[in-house]
ROBAMI-789093 format. One record per residue (C-alpha): x, y, z; chain. Coordinates in Angstrom, 1 decimal. Example, Ala and Ser with C-alpha at 12.3 -4.5 7.8 and 13.67 -1.06 7.14 Angstrom:
<sites>
<site x="12.3" y="-4.5" z="7.8" c="A"/>
<site x="13.7" y="-1.1" z="7.1" c="A"/>
</sites>
This chain:
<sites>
<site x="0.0" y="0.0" z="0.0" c="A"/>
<site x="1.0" y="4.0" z="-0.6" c="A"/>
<site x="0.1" y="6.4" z="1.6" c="A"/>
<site x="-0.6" y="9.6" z="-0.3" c="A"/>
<site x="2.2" y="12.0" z="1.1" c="A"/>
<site x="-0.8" y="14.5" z="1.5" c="A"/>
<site x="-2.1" y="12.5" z="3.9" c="A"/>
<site x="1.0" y="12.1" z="6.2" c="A"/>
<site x="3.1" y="15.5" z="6.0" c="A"/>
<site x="0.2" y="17.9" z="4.8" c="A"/>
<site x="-0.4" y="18.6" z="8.7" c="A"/>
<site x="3.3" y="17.6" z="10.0" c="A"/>
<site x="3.6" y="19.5" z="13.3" c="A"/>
<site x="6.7" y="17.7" z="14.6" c="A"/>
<site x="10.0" y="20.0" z="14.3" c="A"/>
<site x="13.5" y="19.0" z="15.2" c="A"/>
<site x="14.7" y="21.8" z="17.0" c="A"/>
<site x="11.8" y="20.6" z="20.2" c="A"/>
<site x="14.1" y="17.6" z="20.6" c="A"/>
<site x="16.5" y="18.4" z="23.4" c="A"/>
<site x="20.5" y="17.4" z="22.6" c="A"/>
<site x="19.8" y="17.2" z="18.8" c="A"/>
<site x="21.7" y="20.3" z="18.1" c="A"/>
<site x="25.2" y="19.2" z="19.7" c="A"/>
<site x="24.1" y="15.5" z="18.5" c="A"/>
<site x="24.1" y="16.9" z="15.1" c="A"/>
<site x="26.6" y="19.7" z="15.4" c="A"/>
<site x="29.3" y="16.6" z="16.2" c="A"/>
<site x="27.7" y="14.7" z="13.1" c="A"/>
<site x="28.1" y="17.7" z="10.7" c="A"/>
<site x="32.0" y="18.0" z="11.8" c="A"/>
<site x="32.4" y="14.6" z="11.8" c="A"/>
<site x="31.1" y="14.5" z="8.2" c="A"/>
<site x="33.1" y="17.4" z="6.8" c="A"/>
<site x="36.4" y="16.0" z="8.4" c="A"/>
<site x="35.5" y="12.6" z="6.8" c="A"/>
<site x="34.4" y="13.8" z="3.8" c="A"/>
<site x="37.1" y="16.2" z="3.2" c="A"/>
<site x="34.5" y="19.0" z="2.3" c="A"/>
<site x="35.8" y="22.3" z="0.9" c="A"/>
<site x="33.9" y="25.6" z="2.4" c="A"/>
<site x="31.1" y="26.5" z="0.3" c="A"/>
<site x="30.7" y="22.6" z="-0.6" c="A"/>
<site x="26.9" y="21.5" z="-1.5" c="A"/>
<site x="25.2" y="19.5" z="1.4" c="A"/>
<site x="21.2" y="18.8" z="1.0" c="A"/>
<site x="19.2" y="17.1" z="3.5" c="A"/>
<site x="16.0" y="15.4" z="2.1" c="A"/>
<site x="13.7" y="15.1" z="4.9" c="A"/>
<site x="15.3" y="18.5" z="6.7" c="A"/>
<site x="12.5" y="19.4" z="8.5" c="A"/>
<site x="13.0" y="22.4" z="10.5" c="A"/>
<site x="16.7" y="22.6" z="9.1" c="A"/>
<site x="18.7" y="22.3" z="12.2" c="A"/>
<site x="20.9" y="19.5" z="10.9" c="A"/>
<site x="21.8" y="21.6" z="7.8" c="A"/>
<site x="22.1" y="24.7" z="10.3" c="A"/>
<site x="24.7" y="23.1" z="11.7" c="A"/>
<site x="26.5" y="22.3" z="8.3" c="A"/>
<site x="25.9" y="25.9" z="7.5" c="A"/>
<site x="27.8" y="27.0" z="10.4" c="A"/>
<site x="30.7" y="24.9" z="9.2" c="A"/>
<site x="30.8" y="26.9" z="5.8" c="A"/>
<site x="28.4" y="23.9" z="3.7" c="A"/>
<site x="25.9" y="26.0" z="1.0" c="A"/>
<site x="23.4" y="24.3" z="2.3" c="A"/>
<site x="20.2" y="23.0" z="1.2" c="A"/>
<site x="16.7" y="21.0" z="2.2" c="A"/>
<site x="13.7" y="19.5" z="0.8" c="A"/>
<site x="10.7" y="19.3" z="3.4" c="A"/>
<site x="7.7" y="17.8" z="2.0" c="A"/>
<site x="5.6" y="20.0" z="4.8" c="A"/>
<site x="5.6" y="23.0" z="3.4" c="A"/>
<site x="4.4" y="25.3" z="6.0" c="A"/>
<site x="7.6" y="23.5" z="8.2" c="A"/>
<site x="10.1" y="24.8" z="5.0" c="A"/>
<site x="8.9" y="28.0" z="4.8" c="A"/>
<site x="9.9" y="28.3" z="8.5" c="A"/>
<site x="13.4" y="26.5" z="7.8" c="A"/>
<site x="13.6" y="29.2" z="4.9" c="A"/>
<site x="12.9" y="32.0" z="6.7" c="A"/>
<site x="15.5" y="31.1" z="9.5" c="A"/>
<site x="18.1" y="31.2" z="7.3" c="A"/>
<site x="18.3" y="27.6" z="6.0" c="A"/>
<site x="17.1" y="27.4" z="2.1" c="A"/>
<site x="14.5" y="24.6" z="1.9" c="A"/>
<site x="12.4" y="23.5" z="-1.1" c="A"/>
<site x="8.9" y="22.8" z="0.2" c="A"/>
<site x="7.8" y="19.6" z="-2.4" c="A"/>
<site x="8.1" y="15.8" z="-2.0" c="A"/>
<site x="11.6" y="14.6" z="-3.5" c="A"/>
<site x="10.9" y="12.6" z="-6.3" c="A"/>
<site x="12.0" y="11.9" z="-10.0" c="A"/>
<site x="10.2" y="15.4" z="-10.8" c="A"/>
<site x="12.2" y="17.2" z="-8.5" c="A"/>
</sites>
């Protein structure tokens, strides 16, 4: 079965940044990723799924151009309007 995506992000209320210890959780992630990864400042890193943005904050703070897709739309405007670019469709071949 598929579950329109309508039906299960249209009204998404949950954001990330309510979760207490994500930030330094993914603060440590985003370093750990750039060291790894050897990433250049101004290097692309998208999140698909980004929600409120505040992995990709954390990226940004680090020097990433960053960028999310966040099928909630009213939850990427916020993300967008914080500072964190963020496409507000469903990822998918049209995309």
């Amino acid at each position: 079965d598929i579950i329109d995506p309508d039906v299960l992000y249209g009204n998404y209320i949950y954001v990330t940044q309510s979760s207490p210890g994500l930030h330094a959780h993914f603060h440590a992630y985003a370093q750990n990723v750039v060291q790894r990864c050897q990433l250049a400042p101004g290097s692309r890193v998208m999140d698909l799924g980004s929600n409120d943005g505040t992995l990709l904050r954390s990226f940004k703070t680090l020097g990433m151009d960053v960028l999310g897709v966040e099928f909630a739309a009213h939850i990427a405007e916020q993300a967008t309007a914080s500072g964190i670019p963020t496409i507000g469709k469903f990822f998918d071949r049209g995309l």
